[in-house]
PDB file of N, CA, C and O in Angstrom:
ATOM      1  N   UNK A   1     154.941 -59.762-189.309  1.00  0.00           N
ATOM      2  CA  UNK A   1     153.494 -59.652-189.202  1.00  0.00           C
ATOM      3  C   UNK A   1     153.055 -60.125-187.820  1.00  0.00           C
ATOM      4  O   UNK A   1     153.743 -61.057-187.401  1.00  0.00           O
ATOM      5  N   UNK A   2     152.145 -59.743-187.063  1.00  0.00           N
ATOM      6  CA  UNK A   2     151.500 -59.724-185.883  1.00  0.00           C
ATOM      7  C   UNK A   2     150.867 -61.164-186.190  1.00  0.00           C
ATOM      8  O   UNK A   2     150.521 -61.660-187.262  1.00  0.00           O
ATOM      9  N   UNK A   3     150.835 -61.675-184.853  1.00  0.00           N
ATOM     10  CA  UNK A   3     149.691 -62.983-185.075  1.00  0.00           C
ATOM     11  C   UNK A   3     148.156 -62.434-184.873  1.00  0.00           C
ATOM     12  O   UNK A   3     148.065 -61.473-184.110  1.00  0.00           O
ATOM     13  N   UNK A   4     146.959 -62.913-185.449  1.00  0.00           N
ATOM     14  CA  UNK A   4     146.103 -62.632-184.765  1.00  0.00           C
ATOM     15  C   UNK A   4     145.473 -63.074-183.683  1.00  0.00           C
ATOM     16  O   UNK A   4     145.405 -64.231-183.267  1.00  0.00           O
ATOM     17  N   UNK A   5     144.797 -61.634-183.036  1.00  0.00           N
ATOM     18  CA  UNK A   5     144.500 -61.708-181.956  1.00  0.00           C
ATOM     19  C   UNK A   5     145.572 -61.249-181.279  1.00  0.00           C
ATOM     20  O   UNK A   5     145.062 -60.940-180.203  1.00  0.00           O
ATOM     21  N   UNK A   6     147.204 -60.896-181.167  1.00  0.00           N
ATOM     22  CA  UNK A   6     147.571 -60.801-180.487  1.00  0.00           C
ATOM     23  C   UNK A   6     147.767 -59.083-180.378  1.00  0.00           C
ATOM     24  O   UNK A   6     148.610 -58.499-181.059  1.00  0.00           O
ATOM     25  N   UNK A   7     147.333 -58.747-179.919  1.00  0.00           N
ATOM     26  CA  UNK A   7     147.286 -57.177-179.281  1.00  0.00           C
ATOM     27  C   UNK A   7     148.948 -56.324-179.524  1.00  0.00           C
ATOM     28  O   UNK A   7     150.036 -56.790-179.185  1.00  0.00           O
ATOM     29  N   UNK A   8     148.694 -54.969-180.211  1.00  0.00           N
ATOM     30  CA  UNK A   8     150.151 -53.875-180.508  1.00  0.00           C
ATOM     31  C   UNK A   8     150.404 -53.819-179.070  1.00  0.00           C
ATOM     32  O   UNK A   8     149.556 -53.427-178.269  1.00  0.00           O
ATOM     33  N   UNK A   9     151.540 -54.200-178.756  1.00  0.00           N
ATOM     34  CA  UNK A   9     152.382 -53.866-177.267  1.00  0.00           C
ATOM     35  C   UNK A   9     153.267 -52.235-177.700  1.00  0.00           C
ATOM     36  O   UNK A   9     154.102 -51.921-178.548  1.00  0.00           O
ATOM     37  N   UNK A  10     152.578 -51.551-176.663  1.00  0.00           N
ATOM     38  CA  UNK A  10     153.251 -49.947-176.457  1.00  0.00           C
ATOM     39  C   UNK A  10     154.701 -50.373-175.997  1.00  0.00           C
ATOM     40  O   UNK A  10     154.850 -51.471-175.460  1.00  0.00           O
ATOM     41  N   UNK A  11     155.838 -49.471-176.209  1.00  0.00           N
ATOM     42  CA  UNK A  11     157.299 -49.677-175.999  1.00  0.00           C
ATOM     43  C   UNK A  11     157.738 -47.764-175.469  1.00  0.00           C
ATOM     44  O   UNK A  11     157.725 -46.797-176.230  1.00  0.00           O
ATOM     45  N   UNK A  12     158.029 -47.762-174.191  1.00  0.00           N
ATOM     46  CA  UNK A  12     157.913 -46.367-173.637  1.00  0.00           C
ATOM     47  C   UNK A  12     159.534 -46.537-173.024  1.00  0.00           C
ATOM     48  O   UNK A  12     160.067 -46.764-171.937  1.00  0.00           O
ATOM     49  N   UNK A  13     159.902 -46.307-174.277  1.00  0.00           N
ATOM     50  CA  UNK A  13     161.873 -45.334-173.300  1.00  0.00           C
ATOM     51  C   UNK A  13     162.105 -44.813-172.182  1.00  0.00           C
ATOM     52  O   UNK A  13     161.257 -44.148-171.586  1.00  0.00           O
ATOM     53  N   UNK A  14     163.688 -45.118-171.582  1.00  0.00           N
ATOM     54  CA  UNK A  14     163.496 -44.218-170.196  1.00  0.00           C
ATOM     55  C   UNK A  14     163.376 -42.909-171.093  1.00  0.00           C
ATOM     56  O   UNK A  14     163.814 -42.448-172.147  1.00  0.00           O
ATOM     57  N   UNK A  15     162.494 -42.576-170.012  1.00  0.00           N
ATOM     58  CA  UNK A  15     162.899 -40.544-170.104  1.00  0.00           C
ATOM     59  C   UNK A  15     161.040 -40.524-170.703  1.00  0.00           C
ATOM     60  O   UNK A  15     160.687 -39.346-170.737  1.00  0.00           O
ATOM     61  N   UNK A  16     160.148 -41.253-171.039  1.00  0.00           N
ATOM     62  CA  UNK A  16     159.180 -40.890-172.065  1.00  0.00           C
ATOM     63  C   UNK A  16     157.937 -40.584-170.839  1.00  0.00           C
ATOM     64  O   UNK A  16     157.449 -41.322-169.984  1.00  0.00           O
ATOM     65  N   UNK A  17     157.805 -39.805-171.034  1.00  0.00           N
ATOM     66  CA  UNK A  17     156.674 -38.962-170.328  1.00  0.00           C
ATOM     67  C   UNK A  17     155.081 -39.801-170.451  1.00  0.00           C
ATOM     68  O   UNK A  17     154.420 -40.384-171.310  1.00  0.00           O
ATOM     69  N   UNK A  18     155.035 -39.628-169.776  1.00  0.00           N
ATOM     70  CA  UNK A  18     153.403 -40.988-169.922  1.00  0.00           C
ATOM     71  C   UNK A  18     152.218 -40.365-169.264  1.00  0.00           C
ATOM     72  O   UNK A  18     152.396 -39.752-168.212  1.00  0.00           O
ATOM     73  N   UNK A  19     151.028 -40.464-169.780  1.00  0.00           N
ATOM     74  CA  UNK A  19     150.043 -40.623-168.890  1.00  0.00           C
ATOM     75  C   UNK A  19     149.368 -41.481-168.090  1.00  0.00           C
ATOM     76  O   UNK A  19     148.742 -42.319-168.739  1.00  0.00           O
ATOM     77  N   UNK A  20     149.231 -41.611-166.476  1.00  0.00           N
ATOM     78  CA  UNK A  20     148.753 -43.044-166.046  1.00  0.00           C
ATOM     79  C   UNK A  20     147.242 -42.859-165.675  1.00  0.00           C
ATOM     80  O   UNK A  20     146.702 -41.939-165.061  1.00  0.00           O
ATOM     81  N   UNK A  21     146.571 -44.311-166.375  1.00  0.00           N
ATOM     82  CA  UNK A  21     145.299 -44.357-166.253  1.00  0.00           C
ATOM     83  C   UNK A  21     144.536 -44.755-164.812  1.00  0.00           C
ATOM     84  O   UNK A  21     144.213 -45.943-164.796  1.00  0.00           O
ATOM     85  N   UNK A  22     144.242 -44.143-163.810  1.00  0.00           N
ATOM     86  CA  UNK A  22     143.775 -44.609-162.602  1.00  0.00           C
ATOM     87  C   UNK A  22     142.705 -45.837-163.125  1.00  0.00           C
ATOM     88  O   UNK A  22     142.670 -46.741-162.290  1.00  0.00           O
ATOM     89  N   UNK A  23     142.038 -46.026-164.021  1.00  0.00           N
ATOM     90  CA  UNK A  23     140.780 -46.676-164.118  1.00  0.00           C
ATOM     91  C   UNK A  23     141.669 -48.094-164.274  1.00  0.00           C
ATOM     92  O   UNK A  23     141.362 -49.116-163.660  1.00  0.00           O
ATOM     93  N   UNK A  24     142.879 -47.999-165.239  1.00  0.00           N
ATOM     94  CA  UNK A  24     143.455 -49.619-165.367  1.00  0.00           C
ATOM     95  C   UNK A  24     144.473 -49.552-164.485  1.00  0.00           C
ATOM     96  O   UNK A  24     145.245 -50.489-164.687  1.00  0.00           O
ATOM     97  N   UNK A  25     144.943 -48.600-163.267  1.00  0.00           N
ATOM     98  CA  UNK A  25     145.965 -48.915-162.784  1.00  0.00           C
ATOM     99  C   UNK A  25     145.452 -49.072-161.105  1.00  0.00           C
ATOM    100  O   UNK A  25     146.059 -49.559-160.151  1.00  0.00           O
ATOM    101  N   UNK A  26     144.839 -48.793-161.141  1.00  0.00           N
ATOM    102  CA  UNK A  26     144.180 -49.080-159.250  1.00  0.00           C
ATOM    103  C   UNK A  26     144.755 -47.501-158.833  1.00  0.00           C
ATOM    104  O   UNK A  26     144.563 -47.141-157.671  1.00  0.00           O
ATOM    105  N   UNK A  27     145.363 -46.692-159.653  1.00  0.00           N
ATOM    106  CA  UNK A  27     145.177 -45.090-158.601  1.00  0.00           C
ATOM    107  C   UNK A  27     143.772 -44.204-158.736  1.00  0.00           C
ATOM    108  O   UNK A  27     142.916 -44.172-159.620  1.00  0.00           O
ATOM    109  N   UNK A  28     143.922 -43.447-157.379  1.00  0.00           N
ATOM    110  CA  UNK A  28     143.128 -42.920-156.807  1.00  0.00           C
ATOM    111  C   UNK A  28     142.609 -41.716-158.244  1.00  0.00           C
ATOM    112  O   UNK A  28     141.515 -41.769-158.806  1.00  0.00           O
ATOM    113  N   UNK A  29     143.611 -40.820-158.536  1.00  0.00           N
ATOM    114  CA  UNK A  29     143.226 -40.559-160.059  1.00  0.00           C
ATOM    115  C   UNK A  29     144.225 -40.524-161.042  1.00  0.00           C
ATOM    116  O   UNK A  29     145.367 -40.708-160.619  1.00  0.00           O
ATOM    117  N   UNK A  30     144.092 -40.341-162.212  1.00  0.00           N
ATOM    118  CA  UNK A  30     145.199 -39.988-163.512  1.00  0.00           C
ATOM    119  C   UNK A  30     145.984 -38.991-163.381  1.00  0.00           C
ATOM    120  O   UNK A  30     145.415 -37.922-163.163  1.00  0.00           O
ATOM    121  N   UNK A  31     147.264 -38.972-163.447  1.00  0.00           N
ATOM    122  CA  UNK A  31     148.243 -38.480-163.249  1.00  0.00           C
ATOM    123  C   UNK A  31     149.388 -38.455-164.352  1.00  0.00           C
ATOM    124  O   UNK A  31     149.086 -39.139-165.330  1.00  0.00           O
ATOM    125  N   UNK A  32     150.411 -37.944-164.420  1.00  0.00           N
ATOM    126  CA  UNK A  32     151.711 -38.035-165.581  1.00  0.00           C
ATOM    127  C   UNK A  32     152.757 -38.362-164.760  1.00  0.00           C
ATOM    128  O   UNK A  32     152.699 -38.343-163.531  1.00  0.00           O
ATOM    129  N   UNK A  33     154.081 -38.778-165.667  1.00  0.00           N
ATOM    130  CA  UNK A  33     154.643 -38.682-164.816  1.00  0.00           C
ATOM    131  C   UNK A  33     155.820 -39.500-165.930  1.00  0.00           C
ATOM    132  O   UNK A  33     155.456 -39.781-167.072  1.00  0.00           O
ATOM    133  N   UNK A  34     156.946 -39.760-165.543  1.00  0.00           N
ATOM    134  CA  UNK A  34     158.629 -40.287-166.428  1.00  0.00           C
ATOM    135  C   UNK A  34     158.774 -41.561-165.790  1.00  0.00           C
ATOM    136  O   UNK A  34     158.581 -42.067-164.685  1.00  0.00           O
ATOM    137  N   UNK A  35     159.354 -42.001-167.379  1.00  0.00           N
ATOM    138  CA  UNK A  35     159.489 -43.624-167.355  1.00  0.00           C
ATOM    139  C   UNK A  35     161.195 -43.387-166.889  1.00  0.00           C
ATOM    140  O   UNK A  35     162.141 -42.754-167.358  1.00  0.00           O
ATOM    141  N   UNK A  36     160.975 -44.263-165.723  1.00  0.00           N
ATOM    142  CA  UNK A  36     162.497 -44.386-165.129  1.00  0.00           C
ATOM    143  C   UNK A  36     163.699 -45.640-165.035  1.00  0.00           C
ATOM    144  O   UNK A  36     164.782 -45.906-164.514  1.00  0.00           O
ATOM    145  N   UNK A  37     162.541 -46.239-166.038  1.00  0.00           N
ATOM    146  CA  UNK A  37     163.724 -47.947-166.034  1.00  0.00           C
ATOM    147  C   UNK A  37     163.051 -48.860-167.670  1.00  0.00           C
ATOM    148  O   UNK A  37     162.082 -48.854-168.429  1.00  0.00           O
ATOM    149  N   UNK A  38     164.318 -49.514-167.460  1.00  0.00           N
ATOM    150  CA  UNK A  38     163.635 -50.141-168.987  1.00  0.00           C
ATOM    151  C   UNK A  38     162.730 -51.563-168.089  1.00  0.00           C
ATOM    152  O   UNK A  38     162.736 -51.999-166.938  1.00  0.00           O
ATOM    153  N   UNK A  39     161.982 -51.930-169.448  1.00  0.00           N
ATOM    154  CA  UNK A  39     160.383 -52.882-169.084  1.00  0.00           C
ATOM    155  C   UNK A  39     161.019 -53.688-168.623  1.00  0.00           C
ATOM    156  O   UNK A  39     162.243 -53.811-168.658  1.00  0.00           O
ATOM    157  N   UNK A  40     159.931 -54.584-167.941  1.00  0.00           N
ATOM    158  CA  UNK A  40     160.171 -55.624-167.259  1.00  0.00           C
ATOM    159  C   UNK A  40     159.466 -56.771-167.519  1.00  0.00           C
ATOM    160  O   UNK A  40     158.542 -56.637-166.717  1.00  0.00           O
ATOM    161  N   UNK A  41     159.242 -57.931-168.156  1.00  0.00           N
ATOM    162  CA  UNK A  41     158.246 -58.808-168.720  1.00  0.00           C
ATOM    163  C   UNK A  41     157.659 -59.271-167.541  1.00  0.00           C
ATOM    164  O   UNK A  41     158.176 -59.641-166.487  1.00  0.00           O
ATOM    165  N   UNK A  42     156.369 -59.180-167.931  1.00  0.00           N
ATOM    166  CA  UNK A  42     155.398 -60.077-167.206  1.00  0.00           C
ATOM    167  C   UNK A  42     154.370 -61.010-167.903  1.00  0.00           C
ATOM    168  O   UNK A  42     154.036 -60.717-169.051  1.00  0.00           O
ATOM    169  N   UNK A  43     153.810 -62.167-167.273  1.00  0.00           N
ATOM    170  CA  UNK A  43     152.661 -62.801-168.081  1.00  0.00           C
ATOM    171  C   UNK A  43     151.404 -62.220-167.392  1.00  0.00           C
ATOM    172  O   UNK A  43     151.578 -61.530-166.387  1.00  0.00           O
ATOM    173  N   UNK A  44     150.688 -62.347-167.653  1.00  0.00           N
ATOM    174  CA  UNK A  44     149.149 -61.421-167.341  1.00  0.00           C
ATOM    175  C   UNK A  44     148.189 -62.485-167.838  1.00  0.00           C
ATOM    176  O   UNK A  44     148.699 -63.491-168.330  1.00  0.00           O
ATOM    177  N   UNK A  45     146.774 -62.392-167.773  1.00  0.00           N
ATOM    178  CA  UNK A  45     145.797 -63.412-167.940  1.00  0.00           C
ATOM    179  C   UNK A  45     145.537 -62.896-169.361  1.00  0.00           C
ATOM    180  O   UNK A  45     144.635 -63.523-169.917  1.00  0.00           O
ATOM    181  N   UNK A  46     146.140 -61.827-170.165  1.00  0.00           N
ATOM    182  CA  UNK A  46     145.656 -61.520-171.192  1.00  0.00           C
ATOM    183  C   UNK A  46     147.376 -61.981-172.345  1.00  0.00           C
ATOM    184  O   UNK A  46     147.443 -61.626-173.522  1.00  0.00           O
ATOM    185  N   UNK A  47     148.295 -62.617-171.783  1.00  0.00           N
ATOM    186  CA  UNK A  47     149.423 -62.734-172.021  1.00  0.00           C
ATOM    187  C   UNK A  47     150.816 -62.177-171.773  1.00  0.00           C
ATOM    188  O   UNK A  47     150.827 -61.428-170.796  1.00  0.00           O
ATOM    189  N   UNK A  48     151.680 -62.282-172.211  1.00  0.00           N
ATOM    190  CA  UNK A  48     152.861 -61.424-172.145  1.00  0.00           C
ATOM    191  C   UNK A  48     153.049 -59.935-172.077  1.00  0.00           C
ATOM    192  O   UNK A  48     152.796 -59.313-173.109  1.00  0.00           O
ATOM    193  N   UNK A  49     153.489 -59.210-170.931  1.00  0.00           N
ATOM    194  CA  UNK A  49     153.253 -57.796-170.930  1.00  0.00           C
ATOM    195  C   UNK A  49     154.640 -57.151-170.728  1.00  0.00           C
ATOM    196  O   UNK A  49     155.640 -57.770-171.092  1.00  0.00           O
ATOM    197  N   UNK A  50     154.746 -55.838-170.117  1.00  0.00           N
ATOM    198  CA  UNK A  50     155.877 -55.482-169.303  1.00  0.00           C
ATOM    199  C   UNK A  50     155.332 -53.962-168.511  1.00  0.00           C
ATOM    200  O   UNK A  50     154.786 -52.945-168.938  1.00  0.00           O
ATOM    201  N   UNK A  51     155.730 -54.352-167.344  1.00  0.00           N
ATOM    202  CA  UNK A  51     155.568 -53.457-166.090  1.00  0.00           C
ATOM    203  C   UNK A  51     156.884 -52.237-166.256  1.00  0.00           C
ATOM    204  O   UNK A  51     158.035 -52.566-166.543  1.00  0.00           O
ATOM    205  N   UNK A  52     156.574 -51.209-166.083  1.00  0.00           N
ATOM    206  CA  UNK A  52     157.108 -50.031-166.573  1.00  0.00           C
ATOM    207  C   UNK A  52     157.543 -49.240-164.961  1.00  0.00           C
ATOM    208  O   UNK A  52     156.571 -48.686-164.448  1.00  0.00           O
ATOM    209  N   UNK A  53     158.993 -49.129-164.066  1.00  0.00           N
ATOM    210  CA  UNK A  53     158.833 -47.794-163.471  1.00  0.00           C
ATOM    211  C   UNK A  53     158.544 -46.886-163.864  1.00  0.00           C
ATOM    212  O   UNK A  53     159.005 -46.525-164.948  1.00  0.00           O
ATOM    213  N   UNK A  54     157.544 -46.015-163.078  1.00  0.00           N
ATOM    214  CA  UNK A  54     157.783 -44.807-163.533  1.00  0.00           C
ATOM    215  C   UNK A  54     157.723 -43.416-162.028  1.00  0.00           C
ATOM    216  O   UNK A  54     157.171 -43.642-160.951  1.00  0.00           O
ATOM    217  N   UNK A  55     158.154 -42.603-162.245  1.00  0.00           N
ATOM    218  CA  UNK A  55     158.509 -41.482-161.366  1.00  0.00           C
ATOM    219  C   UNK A  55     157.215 -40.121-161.485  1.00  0.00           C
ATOM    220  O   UNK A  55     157.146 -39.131-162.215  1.00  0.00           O
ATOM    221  N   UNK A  56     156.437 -40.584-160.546  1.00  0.00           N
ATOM    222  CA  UNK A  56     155.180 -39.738-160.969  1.00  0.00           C
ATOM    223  C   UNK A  56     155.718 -37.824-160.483  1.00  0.00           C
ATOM    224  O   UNK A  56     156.588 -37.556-159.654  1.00  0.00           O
ATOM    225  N   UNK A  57     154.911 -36.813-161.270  1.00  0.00           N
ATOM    226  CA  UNK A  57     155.049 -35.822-161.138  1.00  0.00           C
ATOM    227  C   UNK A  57     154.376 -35.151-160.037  1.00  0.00           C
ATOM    228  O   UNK A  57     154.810 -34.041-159.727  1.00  0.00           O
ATOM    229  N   UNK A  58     153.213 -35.720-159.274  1.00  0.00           N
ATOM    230  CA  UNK A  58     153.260 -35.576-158.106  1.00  0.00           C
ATOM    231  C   UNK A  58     152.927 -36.643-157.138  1.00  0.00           C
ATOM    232  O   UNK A  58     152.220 -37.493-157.678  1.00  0.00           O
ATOM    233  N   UNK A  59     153.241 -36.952-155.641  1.00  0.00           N
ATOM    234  CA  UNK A  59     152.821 -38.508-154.914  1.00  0.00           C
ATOM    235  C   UNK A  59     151.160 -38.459-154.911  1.00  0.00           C
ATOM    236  O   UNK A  59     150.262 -37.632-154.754  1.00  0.00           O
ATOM    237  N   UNK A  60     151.312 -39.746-155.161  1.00  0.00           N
ATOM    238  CA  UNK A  60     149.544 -40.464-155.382  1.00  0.00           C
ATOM    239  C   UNK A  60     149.589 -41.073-154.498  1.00  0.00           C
ATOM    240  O   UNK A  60     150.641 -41.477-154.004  1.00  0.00           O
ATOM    241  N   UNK A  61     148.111 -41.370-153.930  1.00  0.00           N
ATOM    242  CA  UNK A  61     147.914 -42.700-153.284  1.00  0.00           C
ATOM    243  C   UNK A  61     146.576 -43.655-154.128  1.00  0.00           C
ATOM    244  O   UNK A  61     145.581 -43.230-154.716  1.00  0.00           O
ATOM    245  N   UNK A  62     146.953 -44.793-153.941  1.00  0.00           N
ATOM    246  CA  UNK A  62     146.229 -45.973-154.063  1.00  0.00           C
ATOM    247  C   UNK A  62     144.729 -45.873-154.145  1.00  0.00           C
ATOM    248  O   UNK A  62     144.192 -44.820-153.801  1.00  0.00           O
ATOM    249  N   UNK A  63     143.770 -47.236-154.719  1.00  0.00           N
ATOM    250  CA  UNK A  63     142.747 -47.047-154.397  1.00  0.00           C
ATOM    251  C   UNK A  63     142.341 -47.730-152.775  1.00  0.00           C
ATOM    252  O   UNK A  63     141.253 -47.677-152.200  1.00  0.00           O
ATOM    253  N   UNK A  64     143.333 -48.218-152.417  1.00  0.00           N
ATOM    254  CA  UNK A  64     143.072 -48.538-150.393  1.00  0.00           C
ATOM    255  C   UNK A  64     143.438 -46.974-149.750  1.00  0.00           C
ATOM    256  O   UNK A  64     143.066 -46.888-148.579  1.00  0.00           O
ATOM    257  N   UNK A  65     144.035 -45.833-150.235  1.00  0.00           N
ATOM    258  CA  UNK A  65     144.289 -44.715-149.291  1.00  0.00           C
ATOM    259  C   UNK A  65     145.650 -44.907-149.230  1.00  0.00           C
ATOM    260  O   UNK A  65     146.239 -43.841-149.409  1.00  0.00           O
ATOM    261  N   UNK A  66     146.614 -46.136-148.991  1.00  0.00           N
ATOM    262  CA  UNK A  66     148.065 -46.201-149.241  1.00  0.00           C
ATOM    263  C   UNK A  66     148.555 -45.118-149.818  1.00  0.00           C
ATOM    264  O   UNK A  66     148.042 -44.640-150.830  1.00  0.00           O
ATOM    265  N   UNK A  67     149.871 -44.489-149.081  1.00  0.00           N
ATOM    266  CA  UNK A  67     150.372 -44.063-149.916  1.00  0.00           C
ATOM    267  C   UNK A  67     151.176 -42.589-148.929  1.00  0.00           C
ATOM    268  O   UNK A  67     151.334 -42.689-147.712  1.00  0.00           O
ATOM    269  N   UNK A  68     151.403 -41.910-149.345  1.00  0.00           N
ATOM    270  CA  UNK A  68     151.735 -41.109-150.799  1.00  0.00           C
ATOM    271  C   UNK A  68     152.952 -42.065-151.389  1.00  0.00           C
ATOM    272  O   UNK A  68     153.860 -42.463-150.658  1.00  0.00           O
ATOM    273  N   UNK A  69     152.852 -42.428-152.978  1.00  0.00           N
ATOM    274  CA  UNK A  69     153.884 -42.850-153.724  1.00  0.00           C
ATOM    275  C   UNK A  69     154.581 -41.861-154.449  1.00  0.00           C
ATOM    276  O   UNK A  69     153.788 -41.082-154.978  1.00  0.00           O
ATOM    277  N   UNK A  70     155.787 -41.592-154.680  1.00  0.00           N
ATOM    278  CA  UNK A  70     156.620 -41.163-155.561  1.00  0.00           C
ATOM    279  C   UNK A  70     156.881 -41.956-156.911  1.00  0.00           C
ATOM    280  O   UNK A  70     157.377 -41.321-157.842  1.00  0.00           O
ATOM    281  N   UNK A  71     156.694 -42.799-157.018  1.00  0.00           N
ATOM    282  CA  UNK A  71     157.063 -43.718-157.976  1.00  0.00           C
ATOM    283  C   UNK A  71     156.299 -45.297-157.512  1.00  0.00           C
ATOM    284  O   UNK A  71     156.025 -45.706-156.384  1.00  0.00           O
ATOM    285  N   UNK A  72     156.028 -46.183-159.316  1.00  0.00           N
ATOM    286  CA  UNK A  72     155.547 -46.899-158.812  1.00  0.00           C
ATOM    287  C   UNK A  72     155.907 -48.350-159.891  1.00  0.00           C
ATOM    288  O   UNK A  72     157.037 -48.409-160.377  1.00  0.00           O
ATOM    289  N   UNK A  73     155.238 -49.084-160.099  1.00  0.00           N
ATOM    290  CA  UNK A  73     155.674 -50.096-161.486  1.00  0.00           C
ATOM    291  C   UNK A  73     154.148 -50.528-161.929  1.00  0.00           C
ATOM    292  O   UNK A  73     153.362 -51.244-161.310  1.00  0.00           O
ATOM    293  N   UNK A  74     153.942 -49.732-163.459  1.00  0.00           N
ATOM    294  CA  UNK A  74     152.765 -49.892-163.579  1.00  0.00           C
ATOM    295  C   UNK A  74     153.050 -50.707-164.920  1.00  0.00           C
ATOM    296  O   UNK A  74     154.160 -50.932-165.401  1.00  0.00           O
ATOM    297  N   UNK A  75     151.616 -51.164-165.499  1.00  0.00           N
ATOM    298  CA  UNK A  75     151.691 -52.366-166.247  1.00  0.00           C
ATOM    299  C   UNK A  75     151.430 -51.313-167.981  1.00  0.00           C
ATOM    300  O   UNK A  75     150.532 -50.480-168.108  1.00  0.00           O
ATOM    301  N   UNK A  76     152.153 -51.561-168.765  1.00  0.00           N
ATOM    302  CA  UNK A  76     152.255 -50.932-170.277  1.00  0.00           C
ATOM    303  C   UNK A  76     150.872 -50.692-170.449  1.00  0.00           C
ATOM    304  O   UNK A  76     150.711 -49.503-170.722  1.00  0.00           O
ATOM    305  N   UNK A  77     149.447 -51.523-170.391  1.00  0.00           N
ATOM    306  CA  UNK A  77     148.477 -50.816-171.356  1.00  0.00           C
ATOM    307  C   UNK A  77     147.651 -49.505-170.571  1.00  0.00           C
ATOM    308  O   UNK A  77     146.704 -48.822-170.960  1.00  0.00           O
ATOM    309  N   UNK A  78     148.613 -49.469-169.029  1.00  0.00           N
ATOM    310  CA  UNK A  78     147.532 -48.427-168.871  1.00  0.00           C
ATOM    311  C   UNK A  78     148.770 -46.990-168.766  1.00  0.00           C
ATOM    312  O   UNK A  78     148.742 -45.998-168.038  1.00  0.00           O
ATOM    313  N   UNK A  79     149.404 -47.256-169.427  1.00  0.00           N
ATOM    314  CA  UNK A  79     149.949 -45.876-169.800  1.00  0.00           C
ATOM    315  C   UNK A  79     150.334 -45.456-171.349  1.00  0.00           C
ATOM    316  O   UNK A  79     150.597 -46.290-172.215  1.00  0.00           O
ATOM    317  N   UNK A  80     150.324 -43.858-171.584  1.00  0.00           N
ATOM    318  CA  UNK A  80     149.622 -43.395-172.833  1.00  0.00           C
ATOM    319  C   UNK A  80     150.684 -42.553-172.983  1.00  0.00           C
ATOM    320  O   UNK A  80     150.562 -41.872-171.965  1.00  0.00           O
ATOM    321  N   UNK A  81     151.980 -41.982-173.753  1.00  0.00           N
ATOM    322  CA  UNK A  81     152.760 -41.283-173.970  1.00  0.00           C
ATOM    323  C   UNK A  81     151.797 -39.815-174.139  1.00  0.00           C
ATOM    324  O   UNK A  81     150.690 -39.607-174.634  1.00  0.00           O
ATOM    325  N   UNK A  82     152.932 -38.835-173.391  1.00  0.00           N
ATOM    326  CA  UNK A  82     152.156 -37.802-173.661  1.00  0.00           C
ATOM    327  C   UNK A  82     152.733 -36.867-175.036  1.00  0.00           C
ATOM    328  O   UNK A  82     153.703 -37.408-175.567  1.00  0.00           O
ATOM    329  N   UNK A  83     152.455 -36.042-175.451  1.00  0.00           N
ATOM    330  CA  UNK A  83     152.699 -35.508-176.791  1.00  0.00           C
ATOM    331  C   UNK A  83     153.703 -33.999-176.121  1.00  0.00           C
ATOM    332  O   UNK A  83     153.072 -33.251-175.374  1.00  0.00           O
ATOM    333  N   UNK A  84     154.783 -33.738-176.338  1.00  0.00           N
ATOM    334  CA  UNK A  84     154.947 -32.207-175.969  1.00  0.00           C
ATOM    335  C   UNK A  84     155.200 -31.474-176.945  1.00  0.00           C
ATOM    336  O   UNK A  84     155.020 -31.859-178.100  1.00  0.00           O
ATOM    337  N   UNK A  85     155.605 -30.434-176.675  1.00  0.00           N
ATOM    338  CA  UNK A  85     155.433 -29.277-177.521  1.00  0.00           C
ATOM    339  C   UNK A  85     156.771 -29.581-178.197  1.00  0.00           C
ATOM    340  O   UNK A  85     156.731 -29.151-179.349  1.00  0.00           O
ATOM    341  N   UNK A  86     158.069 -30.226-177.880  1.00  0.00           N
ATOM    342  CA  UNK A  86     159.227 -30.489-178.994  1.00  0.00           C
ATOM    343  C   UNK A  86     158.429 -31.205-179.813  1.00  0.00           C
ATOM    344  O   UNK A  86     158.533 -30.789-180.966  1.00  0.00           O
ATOM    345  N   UNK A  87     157.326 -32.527-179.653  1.00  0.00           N
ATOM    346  CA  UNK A  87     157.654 -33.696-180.051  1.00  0.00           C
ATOM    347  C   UNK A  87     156.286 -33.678-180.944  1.00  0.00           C
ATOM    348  O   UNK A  87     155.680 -34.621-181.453  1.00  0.00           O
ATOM    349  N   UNK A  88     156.007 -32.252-180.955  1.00  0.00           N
ATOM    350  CA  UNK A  88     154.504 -32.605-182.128  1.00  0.00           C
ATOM    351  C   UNK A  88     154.689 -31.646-183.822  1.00  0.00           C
ATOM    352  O   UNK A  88     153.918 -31.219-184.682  1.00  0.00           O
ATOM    353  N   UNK A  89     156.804 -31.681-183.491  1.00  0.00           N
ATOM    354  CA  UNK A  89     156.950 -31.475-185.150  1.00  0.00           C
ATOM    355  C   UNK A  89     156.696 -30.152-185.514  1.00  0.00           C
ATOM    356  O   UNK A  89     156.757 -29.814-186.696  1.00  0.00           O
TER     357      UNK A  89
END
């Protein structure tokens, strides 16, 4: 059983296709893109997390203009598995 208050932590496999949220991730906009490494724990002001590589489908830049990235390490709640056409059964 979950404690309360403590928030469902997402768990994204290599290989799992994600959507990344520019609004919680500091990119310029939302993008997709493959999880390329297993998590990485972090503590956060909201608690225990894990930072996710992932290998975006096309280079982004930042909200400073930085960039173009190919890949980057973004934090679990702002990415959203995407659904494909094998995987909706």
């Amino acid at each position: 059983m979950q404690p309360v208050g403590e928030k469902l932590k997402k768990n994204f496999p290599v290989g799992s296709r994600v959507h990344v949220s520019a609004l919680c991730a500091g990119w310029r906009n939302d993008f997709t893109g493959v999880v390329c490494s297993e998590p990485e724990p972090v503590q956060t002001m909201q608690g225990q997390d894990h930072f996710y590589w992932v290998q975006f489908d096309s280079d982004q830049h930042d909200l400073s203009q930085d960039g173009p990235y190919y890949k980057g390490q973004i934090l679990g709640p702002c990415l959203t598995l995407v659904q494909t056409a094998q995987s909706v059964g």
